[in-house]
Structures are given as C-alpha cells and as structure tokens.
C-alpha positions as CSV (number, residue, x, y, z in Angstrom):
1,X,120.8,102.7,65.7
2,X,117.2,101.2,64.8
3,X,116.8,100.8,61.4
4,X,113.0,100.3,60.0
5,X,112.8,97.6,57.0
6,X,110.1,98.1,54.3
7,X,108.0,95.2,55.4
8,X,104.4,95.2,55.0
9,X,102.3,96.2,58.4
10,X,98.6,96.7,58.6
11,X,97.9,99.1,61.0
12,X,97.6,99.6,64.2
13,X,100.7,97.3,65.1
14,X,101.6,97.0,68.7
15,X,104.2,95.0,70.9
16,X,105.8,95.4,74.3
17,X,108.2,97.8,75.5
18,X,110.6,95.2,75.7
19,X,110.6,94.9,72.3
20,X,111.0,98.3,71.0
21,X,113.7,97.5,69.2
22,X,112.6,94.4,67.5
23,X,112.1,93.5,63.9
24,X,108.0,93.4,64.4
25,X,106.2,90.7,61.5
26,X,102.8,90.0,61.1
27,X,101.7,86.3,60.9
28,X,98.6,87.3,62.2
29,X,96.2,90.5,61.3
30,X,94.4,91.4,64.9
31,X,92.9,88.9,67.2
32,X,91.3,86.2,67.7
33,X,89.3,87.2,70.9
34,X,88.9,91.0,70.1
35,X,86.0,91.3,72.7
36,X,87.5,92.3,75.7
37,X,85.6,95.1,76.7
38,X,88.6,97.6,77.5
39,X,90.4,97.0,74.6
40,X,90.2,99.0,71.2
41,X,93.5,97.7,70.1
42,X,92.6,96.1,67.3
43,X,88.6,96.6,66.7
44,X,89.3,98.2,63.3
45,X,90.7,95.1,62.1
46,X,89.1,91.3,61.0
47,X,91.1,88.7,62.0
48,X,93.3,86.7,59.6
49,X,96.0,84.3,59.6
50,X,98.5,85.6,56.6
51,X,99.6,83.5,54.0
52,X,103.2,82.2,54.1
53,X,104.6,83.9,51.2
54,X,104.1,87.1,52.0
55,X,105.2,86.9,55.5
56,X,108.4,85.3,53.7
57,X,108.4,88.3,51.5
58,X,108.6,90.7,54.3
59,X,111.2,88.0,56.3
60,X,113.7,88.7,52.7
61,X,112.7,92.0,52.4
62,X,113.5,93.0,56.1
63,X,116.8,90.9,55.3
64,X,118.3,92.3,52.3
65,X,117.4,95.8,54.5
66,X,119.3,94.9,56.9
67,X,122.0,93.5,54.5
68,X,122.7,96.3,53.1
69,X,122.8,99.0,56.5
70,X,125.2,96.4,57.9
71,X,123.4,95.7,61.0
72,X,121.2,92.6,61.6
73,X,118.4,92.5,64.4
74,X,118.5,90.2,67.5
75,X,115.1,89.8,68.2
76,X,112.2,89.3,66.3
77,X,108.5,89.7,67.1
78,X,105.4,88.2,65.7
79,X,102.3,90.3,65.8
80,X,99.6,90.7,65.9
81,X,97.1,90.1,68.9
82,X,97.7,86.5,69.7
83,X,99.9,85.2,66.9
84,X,100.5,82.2,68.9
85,X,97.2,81.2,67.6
86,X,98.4,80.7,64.1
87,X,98.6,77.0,62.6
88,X,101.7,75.4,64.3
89,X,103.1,74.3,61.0
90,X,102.6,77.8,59.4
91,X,104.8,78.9,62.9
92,X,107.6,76.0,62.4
93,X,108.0,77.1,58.5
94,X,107.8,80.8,59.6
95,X,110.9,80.2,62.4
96,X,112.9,78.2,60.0
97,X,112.8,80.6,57.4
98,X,113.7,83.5,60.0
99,X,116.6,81.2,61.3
100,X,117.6,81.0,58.0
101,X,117.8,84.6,57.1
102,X,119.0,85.7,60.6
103,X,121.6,82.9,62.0
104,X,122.5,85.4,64.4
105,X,119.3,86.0,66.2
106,X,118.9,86.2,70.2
107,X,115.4,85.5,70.5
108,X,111.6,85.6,68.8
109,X,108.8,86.9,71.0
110,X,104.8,86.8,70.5
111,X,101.6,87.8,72.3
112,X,99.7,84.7,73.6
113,X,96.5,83.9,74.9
114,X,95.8,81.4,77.4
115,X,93.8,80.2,75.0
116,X,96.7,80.0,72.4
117,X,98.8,78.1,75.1
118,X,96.5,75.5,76.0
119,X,95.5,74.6,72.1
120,X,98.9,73.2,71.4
121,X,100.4,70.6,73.1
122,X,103.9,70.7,75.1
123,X,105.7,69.2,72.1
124,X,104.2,71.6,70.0
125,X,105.2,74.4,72.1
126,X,108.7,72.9,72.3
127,X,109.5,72.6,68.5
128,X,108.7,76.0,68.5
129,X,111.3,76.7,71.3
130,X,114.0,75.1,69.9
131,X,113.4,77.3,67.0
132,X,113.9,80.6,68.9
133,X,110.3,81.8,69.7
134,X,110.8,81.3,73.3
135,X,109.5,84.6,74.5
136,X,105.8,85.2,75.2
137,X,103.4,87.8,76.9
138,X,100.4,87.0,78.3
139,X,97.8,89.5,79.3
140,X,96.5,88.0,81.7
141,X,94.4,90.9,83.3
142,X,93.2,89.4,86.5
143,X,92.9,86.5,88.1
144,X,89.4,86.6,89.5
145,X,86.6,84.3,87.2
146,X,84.3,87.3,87.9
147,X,86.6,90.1,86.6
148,X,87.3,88.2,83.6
149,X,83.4,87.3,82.4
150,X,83.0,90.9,83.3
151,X,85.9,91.5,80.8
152,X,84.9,89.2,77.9
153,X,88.8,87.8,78.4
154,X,87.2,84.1,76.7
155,X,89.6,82.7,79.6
156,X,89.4,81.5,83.3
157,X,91.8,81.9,85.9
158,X,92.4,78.2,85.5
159,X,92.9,78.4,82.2
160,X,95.6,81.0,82.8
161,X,97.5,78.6,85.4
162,X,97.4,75.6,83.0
163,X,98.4,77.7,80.3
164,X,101.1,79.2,82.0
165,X,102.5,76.0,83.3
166,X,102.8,74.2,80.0
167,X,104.3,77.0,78.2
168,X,107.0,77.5,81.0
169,X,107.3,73.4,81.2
170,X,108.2,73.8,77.0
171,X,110.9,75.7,77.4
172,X,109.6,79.5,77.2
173,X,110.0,82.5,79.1
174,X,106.8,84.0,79.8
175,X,106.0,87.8,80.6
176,X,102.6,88.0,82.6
177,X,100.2,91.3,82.2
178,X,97.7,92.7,85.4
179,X,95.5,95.6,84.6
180,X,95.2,97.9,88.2
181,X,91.6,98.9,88.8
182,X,90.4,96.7,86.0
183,X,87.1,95.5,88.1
184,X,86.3,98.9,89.0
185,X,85.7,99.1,92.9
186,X,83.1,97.1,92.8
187,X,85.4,94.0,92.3
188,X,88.8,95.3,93.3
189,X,89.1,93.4,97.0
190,X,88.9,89.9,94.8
191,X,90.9,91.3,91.6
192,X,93.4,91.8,94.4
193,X,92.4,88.3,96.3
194,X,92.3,85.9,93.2
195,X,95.3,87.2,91.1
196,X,97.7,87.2,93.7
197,X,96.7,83.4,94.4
198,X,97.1,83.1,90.0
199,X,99.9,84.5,89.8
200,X,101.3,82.6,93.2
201,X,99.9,79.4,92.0
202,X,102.2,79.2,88.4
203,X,104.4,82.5,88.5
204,X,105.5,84.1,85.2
205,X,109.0,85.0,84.9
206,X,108.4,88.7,84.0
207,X,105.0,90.5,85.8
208,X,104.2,93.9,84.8
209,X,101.2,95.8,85.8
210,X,99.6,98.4,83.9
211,X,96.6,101.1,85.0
212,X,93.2,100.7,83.5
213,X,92.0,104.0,81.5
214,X,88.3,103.1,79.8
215,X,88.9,104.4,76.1
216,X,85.7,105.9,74.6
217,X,83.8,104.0,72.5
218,X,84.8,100.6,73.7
219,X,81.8,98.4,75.8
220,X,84.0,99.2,79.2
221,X,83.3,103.0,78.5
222,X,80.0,102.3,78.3
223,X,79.8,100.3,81.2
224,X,81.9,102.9,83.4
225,X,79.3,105.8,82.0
226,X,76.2,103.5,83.5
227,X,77.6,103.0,87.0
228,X,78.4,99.4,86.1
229,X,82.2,99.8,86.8
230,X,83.4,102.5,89.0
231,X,86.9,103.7,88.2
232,X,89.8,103.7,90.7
233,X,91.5,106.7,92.1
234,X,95.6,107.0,92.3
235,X,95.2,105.6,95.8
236,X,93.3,102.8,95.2
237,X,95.2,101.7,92.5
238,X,98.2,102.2,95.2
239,X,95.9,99.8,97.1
240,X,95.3,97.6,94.9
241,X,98.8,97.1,94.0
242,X,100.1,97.2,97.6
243,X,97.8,94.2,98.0
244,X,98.6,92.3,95.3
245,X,102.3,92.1,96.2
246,X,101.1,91.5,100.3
247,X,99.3,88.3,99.0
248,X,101.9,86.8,96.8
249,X,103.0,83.6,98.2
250,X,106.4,83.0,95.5
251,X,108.2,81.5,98.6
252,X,105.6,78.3,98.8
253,X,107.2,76.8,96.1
254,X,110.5,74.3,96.3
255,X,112.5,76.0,94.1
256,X,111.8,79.4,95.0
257,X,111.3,81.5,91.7
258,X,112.8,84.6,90.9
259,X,110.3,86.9,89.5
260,X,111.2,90.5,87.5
261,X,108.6,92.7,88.3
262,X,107.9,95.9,86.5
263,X,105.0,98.9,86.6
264,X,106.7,101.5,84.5
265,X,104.4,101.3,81.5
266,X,103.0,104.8,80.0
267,X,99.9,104.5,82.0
268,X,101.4,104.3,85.3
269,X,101.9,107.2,87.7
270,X,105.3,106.4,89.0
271,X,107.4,104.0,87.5
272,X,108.4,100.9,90.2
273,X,110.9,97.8,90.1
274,X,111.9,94.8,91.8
275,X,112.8,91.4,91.6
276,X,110.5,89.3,93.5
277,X,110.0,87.6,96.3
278,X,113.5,89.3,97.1
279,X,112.6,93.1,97.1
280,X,108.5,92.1,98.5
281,X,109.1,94.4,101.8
282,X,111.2,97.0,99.5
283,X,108.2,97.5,96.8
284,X,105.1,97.7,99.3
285,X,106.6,100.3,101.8
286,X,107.4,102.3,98.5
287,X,103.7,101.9,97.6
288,X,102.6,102.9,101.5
289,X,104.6,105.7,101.0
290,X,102.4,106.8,97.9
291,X,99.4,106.0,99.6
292,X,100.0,107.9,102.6
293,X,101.1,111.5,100.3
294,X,98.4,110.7,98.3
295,X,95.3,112.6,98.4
296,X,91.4,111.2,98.8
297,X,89.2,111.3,95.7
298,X,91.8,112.3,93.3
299,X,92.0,110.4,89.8
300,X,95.5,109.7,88.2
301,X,96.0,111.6,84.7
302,X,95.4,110.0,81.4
303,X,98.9,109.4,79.5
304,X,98.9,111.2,76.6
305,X,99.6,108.4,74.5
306,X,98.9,104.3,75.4
C-alpha cells in the first residue's frame, strides 16, 4: 500500500514513472531553465531553492507519518525540475538528514540537467552518492545542436556527453530521456542521426523515449501553428524510432554496456521493451511491423493525460 505523508508540495509536482511510488520532496520549486519551448511543466512557477528547515520539516513530518502506518519508504525523490541544481552543501545536509530519518532506504533519485551535472565536480557528485542519491534522469531530448537551440534546452549535445560521463564515473545510475518527433520533420533525419551517435558516444543505463505532443500555449505551439515545426505522424515517429535504434553503436565500446530500454510512457502508442544492444534486431522488426500496418498521413491520439 502507498501511503501519502502530509508534506508540503507546491503544485504542479512531477517525477518519473519509476518513481510512482516514492516519497516525492521538494528542495527545489520549478526550474532553472524553464524555457524549453515544449514544456509547460513548470511555467506557473518562479524558481527557488527552499530553505533547509522546511525541507527538514517535511523530511520529520513524512517520518513520524510513516511511523505511525508502520511502513517506511525505500526510495525517495527530490523535485522539482532540476534539483540537482541546488547548493551541494544544502544537498549533503538534505541526504544526511534523510539517512537519518530513513536508515532503511534503497535509493534517492532527482531530475538533472546537463547543466546540473557538469557544475559540480566528480567528488561533488560522489559525496552525494555515497549518501544514497545515486539515481538521476536526464532529459536529454535530442542529440542534434540544431534541435536543441530550436528547443531552448540551454545544453549542447556535448554538454550532454560530458555530463553524462561524469555523473556515471561518480557512481550514479543515470536514466536518459529522447522526445520522438521533437524537431518536427523538418529536422527529424538528424534528430535521428546525432542522438543515436549521443547516446552511442556515453550510453545511459536506462533510455526511454517519449512522443512529442505541442501543448497550447507554450512557444512550440506557436511555432507548430506558423509552419515552423511540422508534427510527426504515427509512422514517422515509428521511423524515427526504428532509426534511432538502427544507428546505435553500444557494441563499439570495450566493456559492452547493457542498456534498459523503455517507450511505454502515457504518450506513446504502443508500449515497447528491451534490453540493449541484446534485443537491437528484436525491437526494430517490432517497429517495421508497426510501420508496415500503419497507415500514411495518420496522426497518433493525444493521451488524455501527460
């Protein structure tokens, strides 16, 4: 059973699937960035870095709740945006106080930038490790420099292989983000190209892909409604897909990594698995298959919820 602690949340909160059933604390309020021009995650909110003792108020509160159902989480996740970001110290004193309260504890995950990765050094990033915030998730979005100006990410694709490598090298385990169709087809043959060779450069050891929906109101919107960016249709997101898996190159590297790949979030139209490179072959002639029954010019539908 999931219990939910009275701990203080300013809303909208999200995290990952993966960590649906984690105690969620904000050490940050929205993000950093907040201009990428899909995103309307967290526009209603000004970014802030919260002060110490009330994230330890919600840490005791969230305790003594637990304490008292007789169940205590595993894992814990920091919110919000990029709360990797936050003042190192502020992130040690935050961990020991959660190690404190919760001995017992599997794991503490965050949302990073690469940004957030490359601004503290490798022993930074390990002190934090050793203190049980060794999960992150990085949306990376694409690897092509062009998609990501077009984007407003703030990062390059260089940035995102440095970043990854030094938070892997520190003793994290790193879950990497793509966004399907998010270049429009005007950029989709290098989104394709250039994040396969990111991603095959430094691989994460989680990769999920997600479909690209423009949400009214946000700059891509406007930039889909003037022709700038032309949306995918289900088979081209097959496509693009397909090709991204065709042009990974996992196997180049000495100690050949083992990669969990996922594209069952809400916004996708089917729901696909692997571990990579092993199950490469398996996952594209799954993907030819959709292509083949799909039909021309047809759009995949909008999940209800995102």
């Amino acid at each position: 059973m999931f219990f939910s602690p009275p701990v203080k949340l300013v809303p909208p909160v999200f995290r990952p699937p993966s960590e649906a059933n984690s105690l969620l604390i904000q050490v940050t309020i929205g993000c950093s960035n907040n201009k990428c021009t899909y995103c309307d995650m967290y526009r209603s909110k000004s970014y802030q870095v919260r002060d110490k003792k009330d994230i330890f108020k919600d840490l005791q509160a969230a305790h003594h709740f637990y304490e008292k159902h007789g169940q205590m989480p595993r894992r814990i996740f920091l919110c919000d945006g990029d709360a990797l970001g936050a003042p190192t110290n502020l992130l040690k004193e935050v961990l020991q106080e959660i190690n404190r309260l919760f001995p017992q504890l599997d794991r503490v995950g965050i949302y990073a930038t690469a940004e957030n990765m490359l601004s503290k050094t490798k022993e930074e990033l390990e002190e934090l490790s050793k203190l049980k915030l060794n999960m992150a998730y990085l949306g990376m979005e694409s690897g092509s420099d062009k998609v990501l100006h077009k984007i407003v990410k703030g990062n390059t694709a260089q940035d995102m292989i440095e970043g990854t490598r030094r938070i892997k090298q520190s003793g994290f385990k790193l879950s990497t983000i793509v966004m399907l169709g998010v270049g429009g087809k005007q950029l989709s043959k290098e989104h394709i190209e250039e994040t396969a060779k990111v991603l095959s450069e430094e691989p994460p050891h989680y990769l999920s892909f997600l479909t690209t929906f423009s949400v009214p109101g946000t700059p891509y919107h406007k930039m889909e409604e003037r022709g700038l960016i032309s949306p995918l249709t289900a088979k081209e997101l097959f496509l693009e897909m397909k090709g991204i898996l065709e042009n990974l190159e996992l196997e180049k590297h000495k100690d050949s990594p083992k990669v969990i790949f996922r594209a069952n979030h809400v916004s996708n139209q089917f729901p696909l698995g692997g571990v990579l490179p092993r199950d490469k072959e398996k996952l594209t002639n799954t993907l030819k298959e959709w292509i083949e029954s799909t039909p021309e010019g047809v759009y995949p539908p909008r999940p209800m919820t995102m």
